[in-house]
PDB file of N, CA, C and O in Angstrom:
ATOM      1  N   UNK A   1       0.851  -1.169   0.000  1.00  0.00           N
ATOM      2  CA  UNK A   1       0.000   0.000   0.000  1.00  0.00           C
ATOM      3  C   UNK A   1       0.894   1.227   0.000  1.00  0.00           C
ATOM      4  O   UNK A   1       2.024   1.231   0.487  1.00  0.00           O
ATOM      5  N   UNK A   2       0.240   2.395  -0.649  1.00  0.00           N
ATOM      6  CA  UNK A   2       1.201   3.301  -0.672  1.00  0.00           C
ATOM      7  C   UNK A   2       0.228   4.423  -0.743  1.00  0.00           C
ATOM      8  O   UNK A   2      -0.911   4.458  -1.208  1.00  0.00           O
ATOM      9  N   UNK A   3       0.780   5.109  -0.308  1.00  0.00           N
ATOM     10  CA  UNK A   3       0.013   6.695   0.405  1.00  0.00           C
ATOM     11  C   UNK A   3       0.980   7.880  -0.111  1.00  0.00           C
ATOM     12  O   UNK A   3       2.186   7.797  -0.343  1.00  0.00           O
ATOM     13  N   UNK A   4       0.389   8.670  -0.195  1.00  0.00           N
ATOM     14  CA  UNK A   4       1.054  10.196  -0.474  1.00  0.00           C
ATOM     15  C   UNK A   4       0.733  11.506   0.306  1.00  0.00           C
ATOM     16  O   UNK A   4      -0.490  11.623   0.378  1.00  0.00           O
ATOM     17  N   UNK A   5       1.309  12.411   0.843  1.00  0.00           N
ATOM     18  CA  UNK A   5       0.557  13.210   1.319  1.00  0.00           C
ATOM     19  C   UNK A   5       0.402  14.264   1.138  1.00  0.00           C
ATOM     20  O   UNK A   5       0.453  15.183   1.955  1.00  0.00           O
ATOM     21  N   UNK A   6       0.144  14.305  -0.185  1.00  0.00           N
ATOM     22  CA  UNK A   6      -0.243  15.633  -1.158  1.00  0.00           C
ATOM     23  C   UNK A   6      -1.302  15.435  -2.434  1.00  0.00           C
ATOM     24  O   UNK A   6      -2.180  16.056  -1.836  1.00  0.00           O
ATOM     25  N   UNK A   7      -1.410  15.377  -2.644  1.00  0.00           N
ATOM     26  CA  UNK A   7      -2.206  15.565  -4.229  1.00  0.00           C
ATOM     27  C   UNK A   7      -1.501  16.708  -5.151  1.00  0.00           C
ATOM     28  O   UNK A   7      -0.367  17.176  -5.050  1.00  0.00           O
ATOM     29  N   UNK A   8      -2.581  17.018  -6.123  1.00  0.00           N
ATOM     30  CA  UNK A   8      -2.162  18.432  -6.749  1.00  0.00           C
ATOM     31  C   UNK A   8      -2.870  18.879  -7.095  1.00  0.00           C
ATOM     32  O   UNK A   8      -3.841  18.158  -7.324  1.00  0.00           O
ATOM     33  N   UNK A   9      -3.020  20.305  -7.415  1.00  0.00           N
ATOM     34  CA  UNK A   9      -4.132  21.608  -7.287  1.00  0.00           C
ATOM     35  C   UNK A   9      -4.658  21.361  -8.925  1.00  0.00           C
ATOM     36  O   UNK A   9      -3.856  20.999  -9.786  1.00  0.00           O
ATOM     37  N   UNK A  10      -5.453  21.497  -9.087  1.00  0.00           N
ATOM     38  CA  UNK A  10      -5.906  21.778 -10.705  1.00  0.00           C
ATOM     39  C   UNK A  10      -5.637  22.845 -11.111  1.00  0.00           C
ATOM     40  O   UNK A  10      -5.069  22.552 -12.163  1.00  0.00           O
ATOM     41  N   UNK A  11      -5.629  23.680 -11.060  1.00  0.00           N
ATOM     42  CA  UNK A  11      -4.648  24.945 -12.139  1.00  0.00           C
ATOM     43  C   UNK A  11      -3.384  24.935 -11.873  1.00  0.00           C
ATOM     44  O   UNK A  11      -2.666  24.518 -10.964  1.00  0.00           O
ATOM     45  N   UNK A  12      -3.221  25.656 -13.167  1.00  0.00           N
ATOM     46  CA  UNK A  12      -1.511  25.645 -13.419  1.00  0.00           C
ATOM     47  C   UNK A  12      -0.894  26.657 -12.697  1.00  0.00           C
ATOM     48  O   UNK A  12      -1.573  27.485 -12.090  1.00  0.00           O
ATOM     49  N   UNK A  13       0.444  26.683 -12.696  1.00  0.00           N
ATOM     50  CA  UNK A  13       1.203  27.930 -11.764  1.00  0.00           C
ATOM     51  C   UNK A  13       1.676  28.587 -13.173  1.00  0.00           C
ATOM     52  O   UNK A  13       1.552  28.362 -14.377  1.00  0.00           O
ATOM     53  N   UNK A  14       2.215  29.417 -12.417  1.00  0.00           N
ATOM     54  CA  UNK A  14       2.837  29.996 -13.010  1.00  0.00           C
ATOM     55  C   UNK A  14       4.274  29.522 -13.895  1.00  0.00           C
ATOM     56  O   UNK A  14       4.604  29.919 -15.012  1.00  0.00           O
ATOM     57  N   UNK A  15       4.857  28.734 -13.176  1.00  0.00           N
ATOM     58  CA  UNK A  15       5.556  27.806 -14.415  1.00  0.00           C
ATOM     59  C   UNK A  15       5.100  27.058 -14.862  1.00  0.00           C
ATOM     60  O   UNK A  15       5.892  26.121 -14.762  1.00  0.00           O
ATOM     61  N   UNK A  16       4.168  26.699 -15.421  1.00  0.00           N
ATOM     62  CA  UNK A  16       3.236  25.786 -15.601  1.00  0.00           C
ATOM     63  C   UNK A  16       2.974  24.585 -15.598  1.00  0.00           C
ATOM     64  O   UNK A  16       2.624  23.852 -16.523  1.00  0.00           O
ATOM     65  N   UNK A  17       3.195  24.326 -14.249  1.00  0.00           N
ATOM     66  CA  UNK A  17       2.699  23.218 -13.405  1.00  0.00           C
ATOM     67  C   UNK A  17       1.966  23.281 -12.485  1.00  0.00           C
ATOM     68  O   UNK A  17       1.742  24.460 -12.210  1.00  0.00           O
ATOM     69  N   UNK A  18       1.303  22.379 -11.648  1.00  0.00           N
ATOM     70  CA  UNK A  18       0.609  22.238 -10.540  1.00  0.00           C
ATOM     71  C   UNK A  18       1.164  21.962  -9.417  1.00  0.00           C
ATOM     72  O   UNK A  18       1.926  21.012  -9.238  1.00  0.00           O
ATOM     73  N   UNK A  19       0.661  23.146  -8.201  1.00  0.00           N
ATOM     74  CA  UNK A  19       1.229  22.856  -6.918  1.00  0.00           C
ATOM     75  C   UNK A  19       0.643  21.807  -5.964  1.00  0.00           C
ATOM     76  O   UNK A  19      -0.385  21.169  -6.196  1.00  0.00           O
ATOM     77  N   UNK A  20       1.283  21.713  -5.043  1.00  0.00           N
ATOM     78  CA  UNK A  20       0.873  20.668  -3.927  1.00  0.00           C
ATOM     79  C   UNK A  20      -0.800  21.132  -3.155  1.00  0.00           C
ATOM     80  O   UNK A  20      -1.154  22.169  -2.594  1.00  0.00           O
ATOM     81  N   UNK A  21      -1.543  19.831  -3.449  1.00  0.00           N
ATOM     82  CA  UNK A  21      -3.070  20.021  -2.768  1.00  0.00           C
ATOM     83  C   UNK A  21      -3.510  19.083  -1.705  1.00  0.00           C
ATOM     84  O   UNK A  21      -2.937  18.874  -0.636  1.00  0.00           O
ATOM     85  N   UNK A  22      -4.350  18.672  -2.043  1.00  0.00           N
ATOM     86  CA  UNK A  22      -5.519  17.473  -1.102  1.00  0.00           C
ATOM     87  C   UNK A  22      -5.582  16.528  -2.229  1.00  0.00           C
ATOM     88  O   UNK A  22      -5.261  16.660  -3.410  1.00  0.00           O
ATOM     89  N   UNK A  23      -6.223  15.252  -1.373  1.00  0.00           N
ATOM     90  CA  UNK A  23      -6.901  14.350  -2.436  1.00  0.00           C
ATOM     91  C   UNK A  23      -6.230  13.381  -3.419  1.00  0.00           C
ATOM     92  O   UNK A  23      -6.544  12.747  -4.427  1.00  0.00           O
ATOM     93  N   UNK A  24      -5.234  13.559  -2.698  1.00  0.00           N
ATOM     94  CA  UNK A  24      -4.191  12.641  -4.022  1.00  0.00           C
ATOM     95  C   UNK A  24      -4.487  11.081  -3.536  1.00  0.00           C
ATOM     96  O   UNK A  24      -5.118  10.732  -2.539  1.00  0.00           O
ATOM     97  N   UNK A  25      -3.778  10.159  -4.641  1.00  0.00           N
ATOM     98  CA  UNK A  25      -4.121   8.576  -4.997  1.00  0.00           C
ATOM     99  C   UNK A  25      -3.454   7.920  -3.833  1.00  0.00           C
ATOM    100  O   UNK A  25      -2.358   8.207  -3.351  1.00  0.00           O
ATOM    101  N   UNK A  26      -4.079   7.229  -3.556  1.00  0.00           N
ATOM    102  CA  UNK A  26      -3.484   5.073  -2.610  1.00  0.00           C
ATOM    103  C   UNK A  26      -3.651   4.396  -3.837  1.00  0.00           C
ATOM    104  O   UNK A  26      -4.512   4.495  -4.711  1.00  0.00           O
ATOM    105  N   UNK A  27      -2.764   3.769  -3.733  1.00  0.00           N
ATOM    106  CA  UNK A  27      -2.492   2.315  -4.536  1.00  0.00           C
ATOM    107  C   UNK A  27      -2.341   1.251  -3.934  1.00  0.00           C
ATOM    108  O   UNK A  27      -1.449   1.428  -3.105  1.00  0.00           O
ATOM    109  N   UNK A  28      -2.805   0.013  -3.881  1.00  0.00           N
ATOM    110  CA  UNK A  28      -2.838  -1.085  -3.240  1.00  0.00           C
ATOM    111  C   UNK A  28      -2.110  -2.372  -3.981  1.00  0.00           C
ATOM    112  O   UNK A  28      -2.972  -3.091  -4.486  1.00  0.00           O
ATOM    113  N   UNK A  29      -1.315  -2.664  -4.104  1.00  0.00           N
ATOM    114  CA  UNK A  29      -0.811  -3.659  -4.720  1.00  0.00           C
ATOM    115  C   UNK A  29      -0.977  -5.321  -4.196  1.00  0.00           C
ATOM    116  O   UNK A  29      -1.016  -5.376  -2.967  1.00  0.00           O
ATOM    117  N   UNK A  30      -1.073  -6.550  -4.807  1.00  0.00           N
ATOM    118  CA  UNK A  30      -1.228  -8.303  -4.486  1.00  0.00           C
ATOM    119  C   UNK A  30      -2.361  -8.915  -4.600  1.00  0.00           C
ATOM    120  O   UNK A  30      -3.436  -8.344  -4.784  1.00  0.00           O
ATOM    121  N   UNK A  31      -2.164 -10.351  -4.476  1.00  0.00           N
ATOM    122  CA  UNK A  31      -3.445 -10.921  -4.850  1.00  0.00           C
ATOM    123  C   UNK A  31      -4.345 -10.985  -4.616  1.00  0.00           C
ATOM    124  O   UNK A  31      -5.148 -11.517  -5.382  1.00  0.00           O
ATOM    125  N   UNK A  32      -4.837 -10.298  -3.006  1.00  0.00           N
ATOM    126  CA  UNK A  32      -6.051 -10.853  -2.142  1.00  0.00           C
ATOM    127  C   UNK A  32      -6.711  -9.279  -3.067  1.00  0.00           C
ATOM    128  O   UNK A  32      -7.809  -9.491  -3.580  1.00  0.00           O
ATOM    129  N   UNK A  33      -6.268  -8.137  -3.244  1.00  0.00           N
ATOM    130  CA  UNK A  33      -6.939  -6.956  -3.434  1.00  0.00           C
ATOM    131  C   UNK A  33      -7.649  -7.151  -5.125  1.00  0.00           C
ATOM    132  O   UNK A  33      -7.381  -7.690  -6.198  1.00  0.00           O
ATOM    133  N   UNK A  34      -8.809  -6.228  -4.419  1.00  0.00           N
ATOM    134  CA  UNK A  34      -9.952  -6.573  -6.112  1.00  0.00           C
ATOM    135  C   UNK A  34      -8.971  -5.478  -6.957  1.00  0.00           C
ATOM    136  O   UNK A  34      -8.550  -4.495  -6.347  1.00  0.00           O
ATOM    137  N   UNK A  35      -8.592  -5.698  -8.509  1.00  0.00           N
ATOM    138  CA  UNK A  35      -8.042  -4.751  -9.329  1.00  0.00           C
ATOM    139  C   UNK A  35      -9.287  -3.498  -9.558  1.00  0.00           C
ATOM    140  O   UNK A  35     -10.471  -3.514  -9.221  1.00  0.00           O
ATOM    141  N   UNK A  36      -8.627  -2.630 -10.141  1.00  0.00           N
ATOM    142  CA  UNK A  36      -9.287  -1.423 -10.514  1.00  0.00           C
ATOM    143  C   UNK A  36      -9.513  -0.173  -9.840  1.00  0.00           C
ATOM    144  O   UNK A  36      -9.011  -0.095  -8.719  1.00  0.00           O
ATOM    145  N   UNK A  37     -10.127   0.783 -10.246  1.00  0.00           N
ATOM    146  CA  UNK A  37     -10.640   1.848  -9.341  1.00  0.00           C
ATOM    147  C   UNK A  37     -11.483   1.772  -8.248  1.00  0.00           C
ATOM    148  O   UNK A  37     -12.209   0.778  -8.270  1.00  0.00           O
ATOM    149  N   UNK A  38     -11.630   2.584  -7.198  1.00  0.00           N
ATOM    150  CA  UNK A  38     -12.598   2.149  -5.825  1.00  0.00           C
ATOM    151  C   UNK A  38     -12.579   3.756  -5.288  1.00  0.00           C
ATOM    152  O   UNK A  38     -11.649   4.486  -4.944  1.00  0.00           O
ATOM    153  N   UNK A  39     -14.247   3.993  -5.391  1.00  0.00           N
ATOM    154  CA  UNK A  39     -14.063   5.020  -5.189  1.00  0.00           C
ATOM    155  C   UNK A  39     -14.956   6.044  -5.919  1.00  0.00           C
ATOM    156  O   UNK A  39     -15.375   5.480  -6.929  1.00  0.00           O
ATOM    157  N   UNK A  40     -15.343   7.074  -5.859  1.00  0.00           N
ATOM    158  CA  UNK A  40     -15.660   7.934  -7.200  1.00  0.00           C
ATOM    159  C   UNK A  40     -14.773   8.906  -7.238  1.00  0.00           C
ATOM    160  O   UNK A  40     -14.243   9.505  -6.302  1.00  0.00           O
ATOM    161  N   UNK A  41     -14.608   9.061  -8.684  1.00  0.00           N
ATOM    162  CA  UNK A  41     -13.496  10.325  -9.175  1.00  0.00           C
ATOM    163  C   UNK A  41     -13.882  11.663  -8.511  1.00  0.00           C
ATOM    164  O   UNK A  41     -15.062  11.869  -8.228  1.00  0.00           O
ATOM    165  N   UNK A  42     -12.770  12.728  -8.210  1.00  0.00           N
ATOM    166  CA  UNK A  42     -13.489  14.074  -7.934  1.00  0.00           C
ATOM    167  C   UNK A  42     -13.825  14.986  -8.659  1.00  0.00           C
ATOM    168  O   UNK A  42     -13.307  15.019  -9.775  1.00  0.00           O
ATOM    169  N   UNK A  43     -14.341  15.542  -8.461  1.00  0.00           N
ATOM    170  CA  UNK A  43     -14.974  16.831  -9.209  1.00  0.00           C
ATOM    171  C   UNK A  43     -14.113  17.518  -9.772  1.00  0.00           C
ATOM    172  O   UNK A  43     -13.109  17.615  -9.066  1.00  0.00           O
ATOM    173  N   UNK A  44     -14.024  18.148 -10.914  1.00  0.00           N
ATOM    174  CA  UNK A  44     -13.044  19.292 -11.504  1.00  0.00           C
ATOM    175  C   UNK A  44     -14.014  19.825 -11.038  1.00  0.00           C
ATOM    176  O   UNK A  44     -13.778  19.883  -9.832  1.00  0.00           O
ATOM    177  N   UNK A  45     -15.161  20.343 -11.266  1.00  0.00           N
ATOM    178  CA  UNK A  45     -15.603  21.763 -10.902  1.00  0.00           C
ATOM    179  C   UNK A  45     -16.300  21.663  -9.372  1.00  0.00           C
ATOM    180  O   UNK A  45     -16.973  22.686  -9.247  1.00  0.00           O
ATOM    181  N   UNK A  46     -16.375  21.075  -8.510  1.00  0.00           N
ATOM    182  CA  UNK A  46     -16.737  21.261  -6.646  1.00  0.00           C
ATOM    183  C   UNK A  46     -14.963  21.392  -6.191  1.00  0.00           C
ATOM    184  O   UNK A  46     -14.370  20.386  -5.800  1.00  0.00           O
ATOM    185  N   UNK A  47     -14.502  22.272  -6.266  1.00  0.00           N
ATOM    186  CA  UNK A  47     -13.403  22.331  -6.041  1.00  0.00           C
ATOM    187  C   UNK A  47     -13.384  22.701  -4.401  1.00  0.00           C
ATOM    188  O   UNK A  47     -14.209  23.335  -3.744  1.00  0.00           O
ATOM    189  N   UNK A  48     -12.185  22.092  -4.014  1.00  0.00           N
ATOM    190  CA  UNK A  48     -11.996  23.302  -2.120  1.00  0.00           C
ATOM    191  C   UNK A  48     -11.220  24.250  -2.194  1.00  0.00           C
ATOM    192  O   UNK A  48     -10.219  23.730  -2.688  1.00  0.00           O
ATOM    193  N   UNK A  49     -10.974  25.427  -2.018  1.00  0.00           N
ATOM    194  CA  UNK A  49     -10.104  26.319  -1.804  1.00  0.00           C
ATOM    195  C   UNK A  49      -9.026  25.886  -3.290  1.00  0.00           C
ATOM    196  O   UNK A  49      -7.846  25.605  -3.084  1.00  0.00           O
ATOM    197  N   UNK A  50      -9.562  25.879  -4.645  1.00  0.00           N
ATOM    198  CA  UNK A  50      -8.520  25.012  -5.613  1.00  0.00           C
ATOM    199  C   UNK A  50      -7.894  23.548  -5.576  1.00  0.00           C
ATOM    200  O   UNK A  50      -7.017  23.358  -6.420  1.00  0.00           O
ATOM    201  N   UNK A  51      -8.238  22.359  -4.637  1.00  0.00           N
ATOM    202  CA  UNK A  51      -8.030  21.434  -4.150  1.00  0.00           C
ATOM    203  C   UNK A  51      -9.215  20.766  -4.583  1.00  0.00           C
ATOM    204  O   UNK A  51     -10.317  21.277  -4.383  1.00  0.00           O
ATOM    205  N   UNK A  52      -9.052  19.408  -5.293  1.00  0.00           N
ATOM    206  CA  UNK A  52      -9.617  18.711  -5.317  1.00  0.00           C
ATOM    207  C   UNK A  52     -10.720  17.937  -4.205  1.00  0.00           C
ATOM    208  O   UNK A  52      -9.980  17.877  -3.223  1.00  0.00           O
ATOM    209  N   UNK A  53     -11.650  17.493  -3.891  1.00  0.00           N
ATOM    210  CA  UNK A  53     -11.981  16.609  -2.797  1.00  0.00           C
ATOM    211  C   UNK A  53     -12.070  15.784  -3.219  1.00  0.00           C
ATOM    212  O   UNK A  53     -12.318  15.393  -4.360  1.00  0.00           O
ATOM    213  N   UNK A  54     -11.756  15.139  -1.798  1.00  0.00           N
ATOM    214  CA  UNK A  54     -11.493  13.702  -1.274  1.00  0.00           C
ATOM    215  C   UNK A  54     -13.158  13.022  -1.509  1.00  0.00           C
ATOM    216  O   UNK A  54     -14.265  13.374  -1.102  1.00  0.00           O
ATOM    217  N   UNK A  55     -12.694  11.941  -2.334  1.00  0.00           N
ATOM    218  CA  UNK A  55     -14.364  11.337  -2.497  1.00  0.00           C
ATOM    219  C   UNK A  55     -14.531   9.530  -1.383  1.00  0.00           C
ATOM    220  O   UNK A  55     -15.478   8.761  -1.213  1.00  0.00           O
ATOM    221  N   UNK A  56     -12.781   9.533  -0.778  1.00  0.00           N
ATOM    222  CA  UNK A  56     -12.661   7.918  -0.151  1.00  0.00           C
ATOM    223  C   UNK A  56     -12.242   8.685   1.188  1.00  0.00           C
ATOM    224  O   UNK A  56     -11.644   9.744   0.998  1.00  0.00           O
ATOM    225  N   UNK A  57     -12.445   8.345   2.373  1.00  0.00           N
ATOM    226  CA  UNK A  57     -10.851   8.833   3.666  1.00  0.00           C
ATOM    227  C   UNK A  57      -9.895   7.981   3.747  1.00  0.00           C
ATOM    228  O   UNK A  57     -10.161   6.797   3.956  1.00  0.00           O
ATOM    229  N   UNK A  58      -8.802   8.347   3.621  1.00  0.00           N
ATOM    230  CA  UNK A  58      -7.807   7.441   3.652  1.00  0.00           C
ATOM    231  C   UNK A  58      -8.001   6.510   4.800  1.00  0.00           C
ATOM    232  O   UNK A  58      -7.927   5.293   4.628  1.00  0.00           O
ATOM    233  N   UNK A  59      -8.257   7.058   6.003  1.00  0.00           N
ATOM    234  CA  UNK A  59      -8.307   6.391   7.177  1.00  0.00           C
ATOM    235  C   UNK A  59      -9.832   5.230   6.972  1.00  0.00           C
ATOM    236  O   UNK A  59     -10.017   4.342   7.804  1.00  0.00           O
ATOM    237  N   UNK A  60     -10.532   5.372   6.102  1.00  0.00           N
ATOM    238  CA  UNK A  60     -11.331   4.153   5.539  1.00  0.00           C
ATOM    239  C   UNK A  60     -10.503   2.891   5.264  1.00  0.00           C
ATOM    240  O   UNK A  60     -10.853   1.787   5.680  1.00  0.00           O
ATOM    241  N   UNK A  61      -9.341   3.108   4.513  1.00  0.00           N
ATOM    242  CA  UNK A  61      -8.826   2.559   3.672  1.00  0.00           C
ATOM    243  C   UNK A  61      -7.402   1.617   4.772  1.00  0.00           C
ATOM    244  O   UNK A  61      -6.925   0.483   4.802  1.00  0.00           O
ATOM    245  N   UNK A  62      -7.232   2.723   5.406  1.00  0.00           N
ATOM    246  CA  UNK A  62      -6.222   1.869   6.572  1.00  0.00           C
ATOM    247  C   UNK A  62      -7.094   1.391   7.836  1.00  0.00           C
ATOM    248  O   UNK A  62      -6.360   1.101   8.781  1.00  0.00           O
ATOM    249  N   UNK A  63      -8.497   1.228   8.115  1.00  0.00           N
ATOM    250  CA  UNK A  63      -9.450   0.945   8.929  1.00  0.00           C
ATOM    251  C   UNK A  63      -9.106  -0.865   8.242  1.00  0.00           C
ATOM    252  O   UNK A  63      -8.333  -1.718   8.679  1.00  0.00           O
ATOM    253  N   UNK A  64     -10.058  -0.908   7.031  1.00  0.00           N
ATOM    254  CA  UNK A  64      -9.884  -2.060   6.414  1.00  0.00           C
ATOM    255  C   UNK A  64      -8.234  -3.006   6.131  1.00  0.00           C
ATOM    256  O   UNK A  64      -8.196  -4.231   6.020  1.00  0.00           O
ATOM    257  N   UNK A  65      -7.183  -2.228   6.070  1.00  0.00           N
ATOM    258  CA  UNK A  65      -6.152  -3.088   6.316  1.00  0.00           C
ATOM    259  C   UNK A  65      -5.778  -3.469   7.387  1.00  0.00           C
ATOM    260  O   UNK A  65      -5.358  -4.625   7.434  1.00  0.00           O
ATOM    261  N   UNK A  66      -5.788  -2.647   8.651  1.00  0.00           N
ATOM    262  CA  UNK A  66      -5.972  -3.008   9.822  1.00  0.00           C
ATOM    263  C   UNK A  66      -6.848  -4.322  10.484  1.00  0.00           C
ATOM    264  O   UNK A  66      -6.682  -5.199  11.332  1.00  0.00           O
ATOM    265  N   UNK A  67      -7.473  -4.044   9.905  1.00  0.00           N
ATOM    266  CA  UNK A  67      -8.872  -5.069  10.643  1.00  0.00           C
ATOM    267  C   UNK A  67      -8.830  -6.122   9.558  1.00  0.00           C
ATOM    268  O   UNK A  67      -9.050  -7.091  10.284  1.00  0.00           O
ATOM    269  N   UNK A  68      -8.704  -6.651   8.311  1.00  0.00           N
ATOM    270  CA  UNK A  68      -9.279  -7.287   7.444  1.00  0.00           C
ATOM    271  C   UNK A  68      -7.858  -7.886   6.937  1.00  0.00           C
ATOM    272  O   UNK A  68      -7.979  -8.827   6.153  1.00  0.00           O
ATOM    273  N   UNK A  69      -6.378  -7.450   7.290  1.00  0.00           N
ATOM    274  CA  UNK A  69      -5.230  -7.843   6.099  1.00  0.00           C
ATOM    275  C   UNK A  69      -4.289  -7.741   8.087  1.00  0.00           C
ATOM    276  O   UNK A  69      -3.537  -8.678   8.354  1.00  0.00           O
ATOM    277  N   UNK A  70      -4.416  -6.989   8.814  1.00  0.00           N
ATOM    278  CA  UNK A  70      -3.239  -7.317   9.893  1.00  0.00           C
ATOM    279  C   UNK A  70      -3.795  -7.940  11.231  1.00  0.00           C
ATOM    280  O   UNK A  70      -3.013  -8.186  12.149  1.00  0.00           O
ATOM    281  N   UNK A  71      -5.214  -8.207  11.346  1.00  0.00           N
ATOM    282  CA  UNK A  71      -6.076  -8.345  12.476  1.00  0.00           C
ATOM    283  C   UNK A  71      -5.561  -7.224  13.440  1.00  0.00           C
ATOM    284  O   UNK A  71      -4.869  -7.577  14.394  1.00  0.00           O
ATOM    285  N   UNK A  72      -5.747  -6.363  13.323  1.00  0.00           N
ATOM    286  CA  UNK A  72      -5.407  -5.277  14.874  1.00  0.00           C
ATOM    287  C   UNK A  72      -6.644  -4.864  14.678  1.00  0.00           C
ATOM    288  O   UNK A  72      -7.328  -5.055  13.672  1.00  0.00           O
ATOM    289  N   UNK A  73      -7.063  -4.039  16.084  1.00  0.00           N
ATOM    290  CA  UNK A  73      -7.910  -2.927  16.041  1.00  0.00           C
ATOM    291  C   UNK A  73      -8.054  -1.581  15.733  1.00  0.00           C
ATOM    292  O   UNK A  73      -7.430  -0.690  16.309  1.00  0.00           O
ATOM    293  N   UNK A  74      -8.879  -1.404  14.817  1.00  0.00           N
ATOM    294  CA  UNK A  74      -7.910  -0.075  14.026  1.00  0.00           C
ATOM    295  C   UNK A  74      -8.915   0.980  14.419  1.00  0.00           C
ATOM    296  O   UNK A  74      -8.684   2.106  13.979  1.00  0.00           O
ATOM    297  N   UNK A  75     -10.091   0.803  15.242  1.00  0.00           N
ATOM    298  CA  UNK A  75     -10.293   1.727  16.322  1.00  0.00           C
ATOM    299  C   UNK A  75      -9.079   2.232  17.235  1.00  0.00           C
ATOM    300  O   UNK A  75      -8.996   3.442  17.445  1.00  0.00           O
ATOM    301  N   UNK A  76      -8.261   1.477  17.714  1.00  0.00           N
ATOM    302  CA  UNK A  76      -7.217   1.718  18.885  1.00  0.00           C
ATOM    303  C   UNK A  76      -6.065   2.215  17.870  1.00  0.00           C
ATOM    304  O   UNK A  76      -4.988   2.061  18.446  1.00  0.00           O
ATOM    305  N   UNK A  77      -5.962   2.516  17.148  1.00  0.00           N
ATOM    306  CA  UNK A  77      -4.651   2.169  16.259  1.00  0.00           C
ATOM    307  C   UNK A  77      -5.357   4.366  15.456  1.00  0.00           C
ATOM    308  O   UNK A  77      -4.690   5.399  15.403  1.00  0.00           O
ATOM    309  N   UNK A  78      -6.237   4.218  15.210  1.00  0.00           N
ATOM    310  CA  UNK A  78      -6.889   5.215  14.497  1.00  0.00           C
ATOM    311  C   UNK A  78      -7.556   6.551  15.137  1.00  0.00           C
ATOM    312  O   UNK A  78      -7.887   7.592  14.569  1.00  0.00           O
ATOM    313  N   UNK A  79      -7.640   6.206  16.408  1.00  0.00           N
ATOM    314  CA  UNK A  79      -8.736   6.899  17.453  1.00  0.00           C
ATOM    315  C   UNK A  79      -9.583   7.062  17.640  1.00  0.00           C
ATOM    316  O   UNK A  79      -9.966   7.534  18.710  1.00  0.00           O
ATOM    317  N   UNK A  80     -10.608   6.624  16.291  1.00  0.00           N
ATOM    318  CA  UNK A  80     -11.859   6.684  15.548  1.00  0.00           C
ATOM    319  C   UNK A  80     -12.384   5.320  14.622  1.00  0.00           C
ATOM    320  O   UNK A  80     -11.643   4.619  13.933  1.00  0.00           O
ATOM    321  N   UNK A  81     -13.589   5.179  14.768  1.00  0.00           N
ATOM    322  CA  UNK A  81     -14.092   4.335  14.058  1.00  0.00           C
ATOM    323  C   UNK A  81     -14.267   4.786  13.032  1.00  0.00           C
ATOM    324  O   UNK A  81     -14.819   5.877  12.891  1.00  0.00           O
ATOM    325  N   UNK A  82     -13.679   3.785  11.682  1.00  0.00           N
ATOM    326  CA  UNK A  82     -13.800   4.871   9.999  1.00  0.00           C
ATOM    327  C   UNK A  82     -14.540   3.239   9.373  1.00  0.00           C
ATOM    328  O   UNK A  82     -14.021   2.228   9.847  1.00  0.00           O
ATOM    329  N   UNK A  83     -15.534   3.069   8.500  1.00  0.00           N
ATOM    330  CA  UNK A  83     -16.408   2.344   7.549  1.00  0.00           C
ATOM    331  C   UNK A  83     -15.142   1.509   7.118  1.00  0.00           C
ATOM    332  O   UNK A  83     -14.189   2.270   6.946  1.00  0.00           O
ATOM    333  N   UNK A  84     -14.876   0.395   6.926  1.00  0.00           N
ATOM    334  CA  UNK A  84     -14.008  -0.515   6.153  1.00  0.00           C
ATOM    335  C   UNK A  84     -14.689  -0.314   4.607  1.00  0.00           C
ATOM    336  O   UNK A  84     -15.863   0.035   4.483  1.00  0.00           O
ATOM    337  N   UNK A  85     -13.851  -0.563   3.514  1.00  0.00           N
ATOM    338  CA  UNK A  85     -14.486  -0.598   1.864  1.00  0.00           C
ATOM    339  C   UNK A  85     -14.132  -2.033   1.926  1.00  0.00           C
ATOM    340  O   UNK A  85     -13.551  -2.713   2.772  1.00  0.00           O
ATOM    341  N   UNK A  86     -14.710  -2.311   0.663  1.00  0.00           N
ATOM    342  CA  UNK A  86     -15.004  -3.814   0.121  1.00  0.00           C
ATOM    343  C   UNK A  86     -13.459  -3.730  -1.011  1.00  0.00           C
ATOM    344  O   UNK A  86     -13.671  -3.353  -2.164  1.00  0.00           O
ATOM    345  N   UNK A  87     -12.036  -4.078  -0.624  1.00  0.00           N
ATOM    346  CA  UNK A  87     -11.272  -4.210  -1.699  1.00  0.00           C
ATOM    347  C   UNK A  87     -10.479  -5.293  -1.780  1.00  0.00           C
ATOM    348  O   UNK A  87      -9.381  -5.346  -2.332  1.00  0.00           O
ATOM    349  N   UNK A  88     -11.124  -6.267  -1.149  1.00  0.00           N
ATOM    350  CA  UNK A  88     -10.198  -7.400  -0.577  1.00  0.00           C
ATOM    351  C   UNK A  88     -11.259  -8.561  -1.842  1.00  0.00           C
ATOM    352  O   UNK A  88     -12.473  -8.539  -2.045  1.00  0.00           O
ATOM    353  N   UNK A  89     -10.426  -9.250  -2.323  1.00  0.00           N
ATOM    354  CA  UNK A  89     -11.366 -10.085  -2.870  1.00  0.00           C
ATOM    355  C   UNK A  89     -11.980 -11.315  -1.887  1.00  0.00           C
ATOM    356  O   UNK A  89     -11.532 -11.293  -0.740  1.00  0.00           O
ATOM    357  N   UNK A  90     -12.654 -12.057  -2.101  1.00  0.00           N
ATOM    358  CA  UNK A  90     -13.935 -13.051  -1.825  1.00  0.00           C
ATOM    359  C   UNK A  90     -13.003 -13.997  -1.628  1.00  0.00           C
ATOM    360  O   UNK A  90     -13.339 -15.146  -1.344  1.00  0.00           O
TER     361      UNK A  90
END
């Protein structure tokens, strides 16, 4: 699994590139995980402050590896109870 902790802004800068935002990608890599996208894409136009939103919480996403791929409690581990997603295959 791999995490980032930035995204990037949808408009361009001034050198014309994009600066550091919200909302950026997890990737999950091996066999037990279902392939593909999970999730819905974000909005180009519901933008935050120029920042994309977040349409998954990451902490969803490490709830379910916690609990479902390391057996811990990822209440105790998280501080909060977050929804597990369905990305584990059957």
């Amino acid at each position: 699994m791999t995490w980032s902790e930035f995204g990037r802004r949808v408009s361009e800068n001034a050198q014309l590139g994009t600066d550091h935002g919200a909302a950026g990608p997890m990737f999950l890599f091996g066999n037990t995980i279902k392939g593909g996208f999970h999730g819905e894409p974000p909005s180009l136009s519901l933008l935050d402050n120029g920042n994309l939103g977040y349409t998954t919480d990451f902490r969803s996403v490490y709830a379910t590896i916690l609990e479902r791929w390391l057996d811990a409690p990822a209440d105790d581990v998280l501080g909060a109870r977050f929804d597990p997603i369905n990305i584990f295959v059957a």
